[in-house]
C-alpha positions, 0 to 999 in steps of 0.5 A: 682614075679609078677604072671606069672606061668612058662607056662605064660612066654617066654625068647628071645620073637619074637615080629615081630620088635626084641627080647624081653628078656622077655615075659608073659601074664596072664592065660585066661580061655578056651585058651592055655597057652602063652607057646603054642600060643607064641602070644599076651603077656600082658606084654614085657620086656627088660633087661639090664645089670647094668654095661658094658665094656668101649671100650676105657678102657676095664678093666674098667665098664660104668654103664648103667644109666636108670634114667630119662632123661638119654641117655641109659633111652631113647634109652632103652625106643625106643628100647621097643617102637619098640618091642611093635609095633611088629606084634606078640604084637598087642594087648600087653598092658605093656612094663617094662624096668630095669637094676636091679637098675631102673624099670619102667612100661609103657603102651601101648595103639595104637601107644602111650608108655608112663609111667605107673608108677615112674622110681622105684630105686630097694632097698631091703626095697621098693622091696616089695612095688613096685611089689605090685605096678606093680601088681596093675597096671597090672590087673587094666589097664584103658581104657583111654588115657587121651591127652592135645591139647596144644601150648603157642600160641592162634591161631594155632587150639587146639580148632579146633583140639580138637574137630574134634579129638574127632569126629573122633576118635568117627567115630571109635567107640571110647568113647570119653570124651572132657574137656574145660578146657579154660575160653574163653570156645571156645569149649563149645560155638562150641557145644552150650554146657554149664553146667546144674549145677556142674561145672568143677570149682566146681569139682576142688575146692572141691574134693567130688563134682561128676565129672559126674555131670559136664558132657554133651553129644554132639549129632549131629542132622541128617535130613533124608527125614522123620524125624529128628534123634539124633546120640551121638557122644562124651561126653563134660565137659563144660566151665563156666565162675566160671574157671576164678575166680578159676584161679585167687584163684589159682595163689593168693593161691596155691589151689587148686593144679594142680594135681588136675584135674589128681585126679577128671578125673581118675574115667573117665577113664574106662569109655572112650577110650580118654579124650581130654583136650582143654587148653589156651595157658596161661602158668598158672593153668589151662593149668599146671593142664590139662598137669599134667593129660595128658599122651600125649600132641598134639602140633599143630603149624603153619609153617607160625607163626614162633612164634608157632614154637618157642612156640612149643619149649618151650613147650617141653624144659622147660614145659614139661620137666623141670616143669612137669616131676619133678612133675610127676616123671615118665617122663610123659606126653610125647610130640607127634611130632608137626604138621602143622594146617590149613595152605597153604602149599607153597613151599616158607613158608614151607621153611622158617619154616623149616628153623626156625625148623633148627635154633631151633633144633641148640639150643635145639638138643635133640628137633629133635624128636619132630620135625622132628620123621623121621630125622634117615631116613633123612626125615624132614617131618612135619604132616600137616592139610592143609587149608579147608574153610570148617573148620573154617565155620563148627564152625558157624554151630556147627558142627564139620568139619568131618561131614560136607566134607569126606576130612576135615574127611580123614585130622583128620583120617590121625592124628589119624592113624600117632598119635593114633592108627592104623583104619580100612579103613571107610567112614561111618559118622553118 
């Protein structure tokens, strides 16, 4: 049904991480079929059943609820997580979970899986509909991930984060695209970037305004014993002071929407591999607009503000799945586990944060993989970005840190790598 020939599909698929019930990749000119190379498939697909024997009652049936939100929803979508991250799916972009009541389509981009399309309720009369859907999806995939740098609580590095983030992933040779998306416009000033005309503000009130218009380029300027040389490193969408004002229009009016900015980025994203968003902390229109576009949301915390912690907290458990999700209707964007920034790492306060995390996930339990990703392993291990002067200096020099000490770079390479996406070992800087 969805365009797969016989020789472009496999049953009972090796992955290298487990068996995949299905496996199928598109025809590519010049190559065998999937059949012969068995590696690499575009798409995997795990199945299950709509209904299974109790093992209290055996004579009765548990229906296998794949609704969003559900425990067998999750516990499905991990299951496909780990299949992805097979050695025979490296360069799988799609994983499709159903029941034969429910399906749902996620993509794969590096380490992240997120939602690619709705959690689809099969009827016979949307049938149709939904495999032009999925076929839609799977021949246009974009390029971009588009990732919200956000935490209910200034102070903890999302403007720091953000942009070293994107510096690094740019070190890697990716496209980068940064959005400043706060009124204080922290970033901006950080890059000594402002718009030349169009700006976001401007794009969000009015639809056919030219996002491209909005955007800048950083370039890095490198002193060599001859001359002096400009390296492009990312590109930014600057912050105007006509944001507050749209704030303000936003919250009297309810318009424009928060689906808004989702809209006016989605031309962007075959043009980047990343789009970072840089939110403020104020749970209003603007941060709720820039998680609604996200397809993932980076939490940076810091273990010595317990209130960060805490924040973190309520990110996830109301936000995100209570305000966003029923929005987005997809399950998406998906929180990444939180992680540590720019703090000393003490013995005494890493205690005491994790003894907050205890009393946090005492309360909000399905929380613990948010915080603590390893907890099955018994390892409560929290990423951490530890303090570097260099870090908060670079920001008087308009530079981003990774530029300016191989440390400060190995720090953000280490969030990529645990995060992201795998990277080659390198030391190269512009």
């Amino acid at each position: 049904m969805l365009g797969f020939g016989d020789r472009d599909r496999l049953s009972s698929f090796d992955t290298g991480m487990g068996i995949a019930d299905v496996a199928a990749r598109f025809p590519r000119q010049g190559q065998p079929p999937f059949s012969q190379t068995q590696v690499d498939p575009d798409l995997i697909v795990e199945i299950k059943t709509p209904a299974r024997r109790s093992r209290n009652t055996p004579s009765q049936t548990v229906a296998l609820n794949l609704e969003n939100g559900s425990a067998h929803h999750s516990r499905a979508l991990q299951q496909l997580r780990q299949l992805l991250s097979g050695c025979h799916c490296q360069g799988t972009a799609w994983g499709l979970i159903t029941n034969a009541r429910h399906l749902q389509l996620f993509r794969r981009h590096g380490h992240l899986v997120y939602p690619a399309t709705p959690n689809y309720e099969l009827t016979g009369d949307r049938l149709e509909w939904i495999i032009k859907d999925l076929k839609t999806c799977l021949r246009s995939r974009p390029r971009a991930t588009t990732l919200g740098i956000y935490n209910y609580k200034g102070g903890v590095g999302k403007t720091t984060t953000t942009i070293n983030l994107g510096a690094t992933l740019a070190v890697a040779d990716a496209a980068v695209l940064l959005v400043d998306c706060d009124p204080q416009g922290d970033l901006s000033r950080a890059l000594e970037l402002a718009p030349l005309g169009t700006t976001l503000a401007a794009c969000l009130q009015h639809p056919d305004e030219p996002i491209t218009a909005a955007i800048r380029p950083f370039d890095l300027r490198i002193r060599t014993s001859s001359s002096i040389k400009s390296a492009h490193i990312f590109d930014v969408i600057p912050a105007a002071p006509q944001l507050q004002s749209l704030l303000i229009q936003a919250m009297q009016t309810q318009n424009p929407p928060i689906t808004r900015l989702r809209e006016r980025l989605a031309p962007l994203r075959d043009r980047y591999d990343y789009i970072l968003i840089d939110c403020p902390s104020a749970w209003l229109f603007l941060s709720k607009s820039a998680l609604y576009a996200s397809d993932a949301v980076l939490i940076p915390t810091r273990h010595t503000d317990l209130s960060s912690l805490n924040n973190a907290a309520q990110v996830i458990h109301q936000f995100l799945f209570h305000e966003i999700h029923p929005l987005r209707r997809e399950g998406g964007p998906l929180p990444l586990p939180i992680f540590f920034n720019g703090a000393p790492t003490t013995a005494k306060a890493m205690a005491v944060a994790q003894a907050e995390i205890e009393r946090i996930l005492q309360k909000l339990p399905h929380l613990t993989p948010y915080f603590w990703p390893q907890y099955q392993a018994n390892d409560t291990t929290v990423f951490a970005i530890p303090e570097y002067a260099v870090i908060s200096r670079a920001a008087f020099a308009r530079v981003p840190a990774v530029f300016k000490d191989k440390r400060v770079l190995g720090f953000y390479q280490a969030l990529v790598q645990t995060y992201l996406r795998p990277l080659a070992p390198t030391n190269d800087l512009p």
